[in-house]
ZAVODO-14235 format. One record per residue: x, y, z of N, C-alpha, C in turn. Coordinates in steps of 0.1 Angstrom, whole numbers, plus 5000, padded with zeros to 4 digits. Atoms other than C-alpha are relative to their C-alpha. Layout:
residues N
XYZXYZXYZ
...
This chain:
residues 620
498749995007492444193786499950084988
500149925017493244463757500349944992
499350075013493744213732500650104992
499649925010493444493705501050064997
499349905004496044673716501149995008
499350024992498744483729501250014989
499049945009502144563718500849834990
499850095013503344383685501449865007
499150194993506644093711499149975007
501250064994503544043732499149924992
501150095005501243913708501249904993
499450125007503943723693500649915009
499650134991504843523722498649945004
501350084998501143473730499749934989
499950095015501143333694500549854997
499050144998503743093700499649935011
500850094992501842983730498949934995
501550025007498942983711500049834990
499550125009500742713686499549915009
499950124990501142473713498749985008
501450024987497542463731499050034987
501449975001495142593709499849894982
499750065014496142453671500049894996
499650135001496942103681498949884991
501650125009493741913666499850054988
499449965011493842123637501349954991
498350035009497142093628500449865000
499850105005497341753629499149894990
500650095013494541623607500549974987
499450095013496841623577500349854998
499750144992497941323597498949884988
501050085000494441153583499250014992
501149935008492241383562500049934986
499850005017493441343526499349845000
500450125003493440963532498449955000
501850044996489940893546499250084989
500949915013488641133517500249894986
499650085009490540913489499349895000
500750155000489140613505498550025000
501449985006485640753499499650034985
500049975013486440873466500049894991
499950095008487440573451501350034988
499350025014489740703427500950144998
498849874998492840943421500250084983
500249965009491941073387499750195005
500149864994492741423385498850135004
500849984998489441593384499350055021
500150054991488641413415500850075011
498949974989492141513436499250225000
500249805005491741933421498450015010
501049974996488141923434500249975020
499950034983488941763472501150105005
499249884994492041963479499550135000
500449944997490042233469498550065010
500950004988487242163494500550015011
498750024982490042093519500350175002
499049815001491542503511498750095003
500949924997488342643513498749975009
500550034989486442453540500850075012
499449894990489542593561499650164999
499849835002489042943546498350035006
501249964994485042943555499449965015
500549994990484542773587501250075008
499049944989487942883603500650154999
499749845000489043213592498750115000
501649954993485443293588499250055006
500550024994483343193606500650025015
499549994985485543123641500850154998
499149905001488243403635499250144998
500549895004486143643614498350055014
501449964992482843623636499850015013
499650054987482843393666500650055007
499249864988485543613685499950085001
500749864995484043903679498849995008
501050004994481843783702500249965018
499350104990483343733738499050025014
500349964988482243693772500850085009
499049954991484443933792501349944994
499150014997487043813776500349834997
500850155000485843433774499149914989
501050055013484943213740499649855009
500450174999483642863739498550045002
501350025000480042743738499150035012
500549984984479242743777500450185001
499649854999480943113779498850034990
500749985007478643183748498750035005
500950024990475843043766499750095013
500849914987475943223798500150154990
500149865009476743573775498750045000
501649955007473043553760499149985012
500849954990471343563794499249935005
501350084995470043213801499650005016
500050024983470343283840498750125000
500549864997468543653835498849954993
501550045007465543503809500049864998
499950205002464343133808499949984983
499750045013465343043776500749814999
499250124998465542693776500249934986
499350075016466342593738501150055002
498650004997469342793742500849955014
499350104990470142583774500349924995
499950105002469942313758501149984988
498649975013472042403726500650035006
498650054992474742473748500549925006
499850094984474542213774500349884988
500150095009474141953745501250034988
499249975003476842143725501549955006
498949994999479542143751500149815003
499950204995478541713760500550004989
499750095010479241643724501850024999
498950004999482841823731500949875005
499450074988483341553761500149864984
499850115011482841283728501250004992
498749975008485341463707501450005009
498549974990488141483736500349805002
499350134998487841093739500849934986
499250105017488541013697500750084999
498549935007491041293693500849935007
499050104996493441103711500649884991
500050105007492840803698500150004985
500250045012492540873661501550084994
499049935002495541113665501449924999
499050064997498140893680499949884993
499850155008497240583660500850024983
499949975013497440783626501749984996
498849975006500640923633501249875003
499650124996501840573650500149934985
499950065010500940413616500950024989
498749995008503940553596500849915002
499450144996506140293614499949874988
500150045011504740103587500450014989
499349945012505840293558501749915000
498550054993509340213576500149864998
499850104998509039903585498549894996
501350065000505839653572499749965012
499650134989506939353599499250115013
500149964990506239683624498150035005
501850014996502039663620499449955010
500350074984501439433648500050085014
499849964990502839653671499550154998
500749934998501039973660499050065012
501549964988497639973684501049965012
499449994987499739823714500850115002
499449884998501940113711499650105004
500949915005499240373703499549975016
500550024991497640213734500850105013
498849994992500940263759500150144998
500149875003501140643745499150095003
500949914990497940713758499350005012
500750044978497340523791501250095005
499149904993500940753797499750104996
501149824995499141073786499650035006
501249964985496241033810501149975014
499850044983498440863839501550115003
499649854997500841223837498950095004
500849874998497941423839500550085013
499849954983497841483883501550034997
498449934999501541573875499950134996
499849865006500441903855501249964990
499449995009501842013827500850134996
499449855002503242383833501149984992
498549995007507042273826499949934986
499750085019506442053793499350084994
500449935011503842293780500850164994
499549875004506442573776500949974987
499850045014507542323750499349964988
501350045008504342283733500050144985
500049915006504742613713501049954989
498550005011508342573694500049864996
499750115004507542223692498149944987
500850045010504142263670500550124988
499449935011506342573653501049914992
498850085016509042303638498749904994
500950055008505642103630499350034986
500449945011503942333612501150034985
498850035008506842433593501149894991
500250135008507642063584498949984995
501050025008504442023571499750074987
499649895012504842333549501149944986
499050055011508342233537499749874992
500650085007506941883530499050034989
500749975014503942013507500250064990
499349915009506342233492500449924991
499550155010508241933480498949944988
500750105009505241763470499150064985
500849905008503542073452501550014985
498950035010507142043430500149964990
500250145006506341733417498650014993
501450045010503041833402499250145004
500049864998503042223405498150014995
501650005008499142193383499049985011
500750004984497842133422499250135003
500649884996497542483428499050054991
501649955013494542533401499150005013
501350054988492742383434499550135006
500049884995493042743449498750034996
501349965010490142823425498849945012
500950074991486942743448499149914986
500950025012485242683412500449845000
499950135002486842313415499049935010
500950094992485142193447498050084997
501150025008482042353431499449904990
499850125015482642153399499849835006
499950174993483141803423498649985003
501350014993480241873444498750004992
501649965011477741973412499949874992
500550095009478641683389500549865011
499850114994480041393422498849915004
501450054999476141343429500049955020
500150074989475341123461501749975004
498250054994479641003464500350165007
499149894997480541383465499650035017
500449964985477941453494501049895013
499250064990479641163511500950045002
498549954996482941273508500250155012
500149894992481741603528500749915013
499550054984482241383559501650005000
498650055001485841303551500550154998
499549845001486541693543500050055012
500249894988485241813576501249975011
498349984991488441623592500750115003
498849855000490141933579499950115014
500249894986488342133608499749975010
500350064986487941953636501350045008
499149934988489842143662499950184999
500449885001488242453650499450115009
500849944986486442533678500750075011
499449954992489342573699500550115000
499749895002489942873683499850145013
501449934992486743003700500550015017
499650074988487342793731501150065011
498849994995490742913738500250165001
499749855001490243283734500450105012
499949934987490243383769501649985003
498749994992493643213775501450064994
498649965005495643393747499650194992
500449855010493443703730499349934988
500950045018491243713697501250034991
499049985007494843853683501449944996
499750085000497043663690500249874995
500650135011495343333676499550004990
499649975009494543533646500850004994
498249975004498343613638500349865001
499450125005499043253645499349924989
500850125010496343123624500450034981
500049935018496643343591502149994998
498850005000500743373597500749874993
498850114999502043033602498549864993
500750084999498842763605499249954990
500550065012496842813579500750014984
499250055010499342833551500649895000
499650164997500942533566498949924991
501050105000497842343563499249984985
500849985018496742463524501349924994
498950085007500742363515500149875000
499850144995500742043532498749914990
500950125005496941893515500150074988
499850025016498542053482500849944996
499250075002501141893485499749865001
500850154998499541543494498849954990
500750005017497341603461500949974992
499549995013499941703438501149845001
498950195001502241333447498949924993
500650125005499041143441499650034982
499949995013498641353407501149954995
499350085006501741253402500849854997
499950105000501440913406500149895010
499250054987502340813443498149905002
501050114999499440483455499650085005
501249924988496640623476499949895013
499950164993496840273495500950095013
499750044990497840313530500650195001
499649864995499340703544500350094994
499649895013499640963517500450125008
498949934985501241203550501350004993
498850024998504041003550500649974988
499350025012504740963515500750134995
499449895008505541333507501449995007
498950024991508541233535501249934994
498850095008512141143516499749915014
499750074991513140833530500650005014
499249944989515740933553499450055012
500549894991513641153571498549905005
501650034996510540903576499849975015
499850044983511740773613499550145008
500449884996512041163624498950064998
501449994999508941233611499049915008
501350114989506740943630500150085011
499949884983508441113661499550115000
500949875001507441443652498449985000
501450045003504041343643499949945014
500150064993503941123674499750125018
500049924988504941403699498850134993
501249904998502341673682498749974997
501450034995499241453683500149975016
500249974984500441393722499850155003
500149884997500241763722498450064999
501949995003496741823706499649895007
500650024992495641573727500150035016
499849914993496941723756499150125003
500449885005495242033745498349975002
501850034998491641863740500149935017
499950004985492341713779499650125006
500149884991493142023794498750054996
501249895005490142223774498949905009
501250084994487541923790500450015018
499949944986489141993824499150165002
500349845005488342393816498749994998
501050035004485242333805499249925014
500750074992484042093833499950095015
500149924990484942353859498850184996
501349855001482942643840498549905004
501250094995480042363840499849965014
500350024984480542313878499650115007
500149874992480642683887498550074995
501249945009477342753865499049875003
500850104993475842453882499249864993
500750145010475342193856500549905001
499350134997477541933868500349965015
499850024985478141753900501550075003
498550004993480841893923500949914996
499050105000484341723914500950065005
498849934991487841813928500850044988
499449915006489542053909501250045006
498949974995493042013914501050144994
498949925006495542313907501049935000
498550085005498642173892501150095001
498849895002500942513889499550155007
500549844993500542853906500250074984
499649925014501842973869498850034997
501549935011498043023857498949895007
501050034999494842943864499249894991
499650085011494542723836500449875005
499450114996496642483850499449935013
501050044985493942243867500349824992
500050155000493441853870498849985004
501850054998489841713873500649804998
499950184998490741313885499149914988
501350074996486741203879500250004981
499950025016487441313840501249964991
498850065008490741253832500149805002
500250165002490140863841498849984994
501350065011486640813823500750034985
498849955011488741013790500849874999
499550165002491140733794499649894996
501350125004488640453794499650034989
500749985012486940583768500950014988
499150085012489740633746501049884996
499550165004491840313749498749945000
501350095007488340143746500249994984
499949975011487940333716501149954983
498750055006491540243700499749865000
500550135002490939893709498949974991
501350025005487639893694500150004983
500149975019488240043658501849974995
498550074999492339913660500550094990
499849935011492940143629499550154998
500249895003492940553623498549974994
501050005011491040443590498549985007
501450024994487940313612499650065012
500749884993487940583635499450084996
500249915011487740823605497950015002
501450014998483740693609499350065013
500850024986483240743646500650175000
499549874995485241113645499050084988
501149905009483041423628499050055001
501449954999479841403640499850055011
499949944985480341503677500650184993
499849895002482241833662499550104990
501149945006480341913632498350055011
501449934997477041913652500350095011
499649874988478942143682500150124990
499949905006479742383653498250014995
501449985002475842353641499350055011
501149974992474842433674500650155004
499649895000477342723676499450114994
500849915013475642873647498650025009
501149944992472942913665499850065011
499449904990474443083694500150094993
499849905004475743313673499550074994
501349975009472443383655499650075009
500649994988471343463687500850125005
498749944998474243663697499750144992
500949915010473543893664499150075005
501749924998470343983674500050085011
500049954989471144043714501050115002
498949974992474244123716500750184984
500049935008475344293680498950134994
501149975007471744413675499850044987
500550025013471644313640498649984998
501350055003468444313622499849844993
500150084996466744053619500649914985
499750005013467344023580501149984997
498550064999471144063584500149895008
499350094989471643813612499549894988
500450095006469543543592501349994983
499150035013471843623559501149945000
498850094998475043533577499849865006
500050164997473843253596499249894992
500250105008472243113570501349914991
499050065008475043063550501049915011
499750064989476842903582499549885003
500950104993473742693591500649904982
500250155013474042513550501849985001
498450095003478042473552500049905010
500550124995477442323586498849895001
501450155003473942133580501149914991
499950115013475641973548501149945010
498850064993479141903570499049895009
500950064988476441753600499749914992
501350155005474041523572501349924993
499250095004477141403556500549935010
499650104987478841263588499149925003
501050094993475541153598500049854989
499850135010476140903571501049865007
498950064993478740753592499549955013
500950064986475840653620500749885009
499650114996476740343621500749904998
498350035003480040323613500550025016
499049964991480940413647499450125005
500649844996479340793643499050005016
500549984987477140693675500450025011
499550034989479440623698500550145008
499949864990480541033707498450044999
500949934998476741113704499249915014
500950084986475640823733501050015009
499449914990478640973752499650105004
500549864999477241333746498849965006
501150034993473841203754500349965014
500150054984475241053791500550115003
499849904997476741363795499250105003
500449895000474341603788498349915008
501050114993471641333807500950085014
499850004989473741403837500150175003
499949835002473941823833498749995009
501449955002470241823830499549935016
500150104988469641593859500350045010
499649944989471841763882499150125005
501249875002470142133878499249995005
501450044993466841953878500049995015
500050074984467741813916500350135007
499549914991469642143925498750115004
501249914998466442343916499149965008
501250064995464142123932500850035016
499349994989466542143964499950135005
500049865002466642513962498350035005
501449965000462342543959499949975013
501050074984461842313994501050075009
499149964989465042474011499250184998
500649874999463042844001498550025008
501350024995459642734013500250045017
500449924986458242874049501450025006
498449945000461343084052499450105019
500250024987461843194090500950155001
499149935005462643604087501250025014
499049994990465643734105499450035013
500049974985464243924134499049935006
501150064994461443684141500849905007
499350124997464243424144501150085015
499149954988466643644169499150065012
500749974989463743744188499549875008
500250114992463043404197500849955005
498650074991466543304207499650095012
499849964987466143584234498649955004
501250034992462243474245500649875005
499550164995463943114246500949995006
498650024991467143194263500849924994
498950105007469043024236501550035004
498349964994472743014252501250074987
499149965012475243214232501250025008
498450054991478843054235500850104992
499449865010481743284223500549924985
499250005013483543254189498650074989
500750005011481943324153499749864992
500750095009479743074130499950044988
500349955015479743084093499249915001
500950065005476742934080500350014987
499949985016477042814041498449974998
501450085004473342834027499950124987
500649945012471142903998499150115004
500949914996468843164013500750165006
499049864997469643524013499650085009
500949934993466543694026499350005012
500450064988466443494053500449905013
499350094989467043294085500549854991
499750195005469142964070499849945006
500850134996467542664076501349935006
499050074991471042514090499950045010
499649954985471442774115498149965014
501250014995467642724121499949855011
500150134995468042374125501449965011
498850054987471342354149499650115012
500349944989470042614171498649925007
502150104995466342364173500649905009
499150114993469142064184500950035010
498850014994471642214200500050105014
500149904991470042494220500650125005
499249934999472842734214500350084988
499549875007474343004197501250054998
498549964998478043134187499350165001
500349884993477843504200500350094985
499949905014478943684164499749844988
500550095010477243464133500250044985
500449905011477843544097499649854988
500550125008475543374070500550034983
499849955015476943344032499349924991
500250075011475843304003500749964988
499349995010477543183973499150014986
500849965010476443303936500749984989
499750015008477543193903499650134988
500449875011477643533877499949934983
500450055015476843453838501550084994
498949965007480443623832501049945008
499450074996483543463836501050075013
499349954985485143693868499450155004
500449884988484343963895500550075001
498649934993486244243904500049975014
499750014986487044203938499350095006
501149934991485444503949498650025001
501350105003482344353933499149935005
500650085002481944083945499349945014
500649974986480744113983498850125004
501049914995477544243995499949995014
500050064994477544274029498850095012
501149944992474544344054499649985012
500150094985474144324091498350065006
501749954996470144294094499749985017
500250034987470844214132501550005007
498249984994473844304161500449835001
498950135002476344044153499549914988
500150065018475043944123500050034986
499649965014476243954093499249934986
500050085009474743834059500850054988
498549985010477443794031499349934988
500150065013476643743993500950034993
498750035009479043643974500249974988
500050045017479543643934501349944997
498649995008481943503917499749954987
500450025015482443443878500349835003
499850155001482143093865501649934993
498650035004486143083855500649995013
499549994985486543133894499949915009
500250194989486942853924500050125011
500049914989485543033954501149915014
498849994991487942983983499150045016
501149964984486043004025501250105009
499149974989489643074041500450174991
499749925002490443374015498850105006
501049964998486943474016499850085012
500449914988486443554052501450065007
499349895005489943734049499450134996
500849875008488343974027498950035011
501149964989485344004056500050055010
499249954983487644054087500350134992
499449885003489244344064499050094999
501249895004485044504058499450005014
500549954988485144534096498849895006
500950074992482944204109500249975009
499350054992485044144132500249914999
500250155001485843824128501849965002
498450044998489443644135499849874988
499550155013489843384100500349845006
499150124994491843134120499249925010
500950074988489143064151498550014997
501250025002485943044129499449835002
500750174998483542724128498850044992
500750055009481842634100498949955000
501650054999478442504096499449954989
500350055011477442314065498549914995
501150125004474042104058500749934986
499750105010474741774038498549954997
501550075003471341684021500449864996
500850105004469741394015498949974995
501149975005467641353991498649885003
501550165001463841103990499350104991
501049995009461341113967498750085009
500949924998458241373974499149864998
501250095000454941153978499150084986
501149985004453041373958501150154992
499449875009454541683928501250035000
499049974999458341613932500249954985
499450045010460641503906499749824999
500550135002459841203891501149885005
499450094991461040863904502049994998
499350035005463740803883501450095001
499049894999465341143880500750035017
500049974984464841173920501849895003
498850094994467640853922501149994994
498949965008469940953894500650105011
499649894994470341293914500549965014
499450044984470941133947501149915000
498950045002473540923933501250084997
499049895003475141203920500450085012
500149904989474741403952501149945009
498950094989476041123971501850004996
498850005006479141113947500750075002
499349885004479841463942500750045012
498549994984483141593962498850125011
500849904997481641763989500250135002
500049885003480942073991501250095008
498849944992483242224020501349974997
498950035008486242014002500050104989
500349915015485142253971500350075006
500449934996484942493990501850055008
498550044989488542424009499350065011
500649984985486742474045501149915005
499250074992489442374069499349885006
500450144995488442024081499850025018
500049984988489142094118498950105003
500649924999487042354119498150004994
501049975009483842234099498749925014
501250094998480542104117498849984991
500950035007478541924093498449915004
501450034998474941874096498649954991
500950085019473241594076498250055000
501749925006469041694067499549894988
500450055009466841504048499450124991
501049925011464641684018499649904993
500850065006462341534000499850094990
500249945015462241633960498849954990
């Protein structure tokens, strides 16, 4: 995509899309931020406020304009940000580099943590206004908050093409209420904007001691949804979500926590929502609503992105097979993953249930997305060196300064352990437990399905010594072996004593970039008459397809008719090796997963009528 050089109503409608999808978790922390800081502070003496708002103004200005905007996007895969895109970029497929496996794999699990508390910490916050309104209305807060998000997830399978074309104009009247609000509040105590100065949150941090470092945790609210910047680059441009960020988003977001300072300079409690106080009366109902509908939006937004994400993690092979529904022909984008959007659910009404209150989520949210930004930083250290070919002197200068804003953001959350802070890292932990596990099983699958490999002409010379019968039509074989006779066809021709008279065997191949060109992405070789072998790439943003596929194969002359093939599949089963497999444990994790995961010719959409599947044990 030319980002760079797309014409000036294009990037501003991808802008306005951008609002609505990418900004959501961002843009609603004012919802929560100020408060959870105050209630670490202890105290609304001016010093105190001047120094936080200005942590808040320039935490935004260094990790997000920065860092993500200024650095991070200049860094893409084809076209493709986020940590896994990042990850395959630097070449873990082409050199074994397994620390940087693991800092991404362990990166994008701690995402899956953050996608279950944004929800929950979003929808309760803004739920909690109601209160302001009405006291009597507290009771019914969490049930609410509850009801708001079991109907989030249980829309999902419906897609969201038609409501998200109101996701844009509907976080553009947000932002812009948020604005006009801190405009108000900055009114009332104009002496706010001194904060601008970074010299204040210097000043807090040098004489606040052990309290200030705490309050780090309660600042980093401000950027949590920072990532998506990164994350989201592929679906709108690096320009685009620049122009929305610097235009509209981040002046919003400086107005709005000056304005939620300068009330409390001027006197307003710190006790319960300091949001909803810069709100005249009149306007406090319409505000909850607003608030209400643009944390369903950012959460929305972190949804969709854990669908997106869980399909690059399937196509790059680190997660089991799931069913990846398309929702809308409008975009590729528009997908449904069942297996995640109900665990997400569970996990956030748990969650809500569990801490009943924003305020005591405030503990459990931070440290899942600080330490993804700490581990980004070291992607992009990485990145520098490979990709930028920075020396080594430069690269270390910028990411140093990166590594100490996020180490300090990371050790201060970590304070918040066992407040709650564990609960997204023993998510990320089952998550990135079940990555590593899978791989492990696929690779070990892979070694025993390569072993005493059977070559082509040794195998077609023995069908004719043996008079193996050859009935008519074509056979696709799906297998892992390229350079050689597949062990399916090996094994149904041992059973069955037969042959389809034209055979073609494919392989499928996951690339380290996120798409193919089409005239790319077929290799195709006939090492014997009527046989074909087909290798097949595709990028990890791509869902390979059997029925398009051997379209594309009839048109490179195999002959082949699409409609009257027959399929051929091996279903493993795994056991445990007696002697140098995978250890016990991992061996029956993987076989549970194996057994689980959708199968492969469903992935694959293999017409049903047409498939013969052929179960095989292996031993790992």
């Amino acid at each position: 995509m030319p980002r760079n050089k797309q014409p000036h109503p294009a990037s501003l409608a991808l802008s306005l899309g951008a609002l609505g999808v990418v900004f959501g978790d961002i843009g609603t922390s004012p919802l929560y931020t100020l408060k959870t800081v105050l209630d670490l502070t202890g105290g609304d003496h001016a010093p105190t406020i001047l120094g936080v708002v200005s942590l808040l103004t320039w935490t935004l200005i260094v990790v997000t304009s920065v860092k993500y905007a200024g650095f991070a996007m200049r860094i893409d895969n084809d076209g493709e940000g986020g940590i896994l895109a990042l990850m395959a970029l630097l070449g873990v497929k082409r050199y074994k580099r397994p620390l940087l496996v693991a800092i991404g794999l362990f990166g994008a699990a701690l995402i899956y943590g953050d996608g279950a508390i944004t929800p929950a910490i979003s929808v309760l916050s803004a739920l909690e206004g109601l209160t302001l309104f009405e006291r009597s209305l507290q009771p019914y807060v969490l049930p609410l908050a509850v009801a708001v998000l079991l109907a989030l997830f249980l829309v999902q399978p419906l897609g969201t093409a038609r409501i998200g074309r109101a996701f844009g104009p509907v976080m553009t009247l947000w932002f812009v209420t948020i604005a006009v609000l801190g405009i108000g509040g900055i009114a009332r105590h104009p002496a706010v904007l001194w904060a601008l100065n970074p010299w204040y949150a210097v000043e807090y941090l040098r004489h606040g001691g052990y309290g200030a470092f705490a309050v780090l945790g309660g600042v980093f609210l401000c950027v949590t949804g920072a990532e998506a910047l990164y994350a989201d680059m592929g679906h709108f441009g690096a320009r685009p979500i620049r122009l929305a960020w610097a235009g509209l988003v981040f002046p919003s977001l400086v107005l709005n926590y000056a304005g939620q300072g300068a009330i409390v300079l001027a006197g307003a409690p710190i006790e319960g929502n300091i949001f909803y106080r810069l709100c005249p009366g009149g306007w406090l109902m319409p505000l909850v609503l607003l608030s209400t509908v643009a944390t369903i939006i950012a959460s929305q937004a972190i949804i969709a992105g854990a669908f997106s994400m869980t399909r690059q993690a399937i196509q790059l092979g680190w997660m089991p097979r799931l069913k990846v529904a398309q929702t809308s022909d409008e975009g590729y984008g528009q997908i449904y993953v069942g297996t995640v959007n109900w665990l997400l659910m569970i996990a956030t009404v748990a969650l809500a249930l569990a801490f009943r209150k924003s305020d005591n989520l405030a503990g459990a949210y931070g440290i899942a997305v600080s330490a993804t930004m700490l581990l980004t930083t070291a992607l992009l250290y990485t990145a520098m060196r490979d990709i930028w070919k920075w020396s080594q002197a430069a690269s270390l200068a910028v990411a140093a300064v990166f590594f100490a804003v996020d180490g300090s953001f990371f050790a201060s959350n970590m304070l918040k352990l066992l407040e709650g802070g564990y609960v997204p890292l023993l998510l990320a932990a089952a998550v990135y437990a079940v990555m590593f596990i899978w791989h492990r099983g696929l690779v070990a699958i892979a070694r025993r399905v390569h072993e005493n490999p059977v070559p082509v002409a040794e195998f077609f010379a023995s069908i004719e010594r043996d008079r193996v019968a050859r009935v008519p039509g074509t056979a696709v074989f799906l297998t892992r072996v390229k350079d050689a006779t597949p062990p399916v066809m090996v094994w149904y021709v041992r059973h069955s004593h037969a042959l389809h008279e034209k055979v073609i065997a494919v392989t499928l191949e996951t690339a380290s970039v996120p798409r193919i060109a089409p005239e790319e992405r077929i290799q195709l070789a006939q090492p014997a008459p009527n046989f074909w072998i087909a290798s097949v790439c595709y990028g990890f943003m791509e869902r390979p397809d059997m029925p398009d596929l051997m379209r594309e194969l009839a048109a490179r002359g195999c002959g082949v008719v699409p409609e009257k093939l027959t399929y051929f599949v091996g279903s493993e089963r795994v056991v445990a090796r007696e002697r140098g497999g995978l250890p016990h444990w991992v061996e029956a994790i993987f076989s549970f997963l194996l057994r689980n995961a959708t199968h492969m010719p469903d992935y694959l959409n293999v017409p049903r009528d047409r498939l013969i599947d052929l179960g095989r044990q292996i031993s790992i």
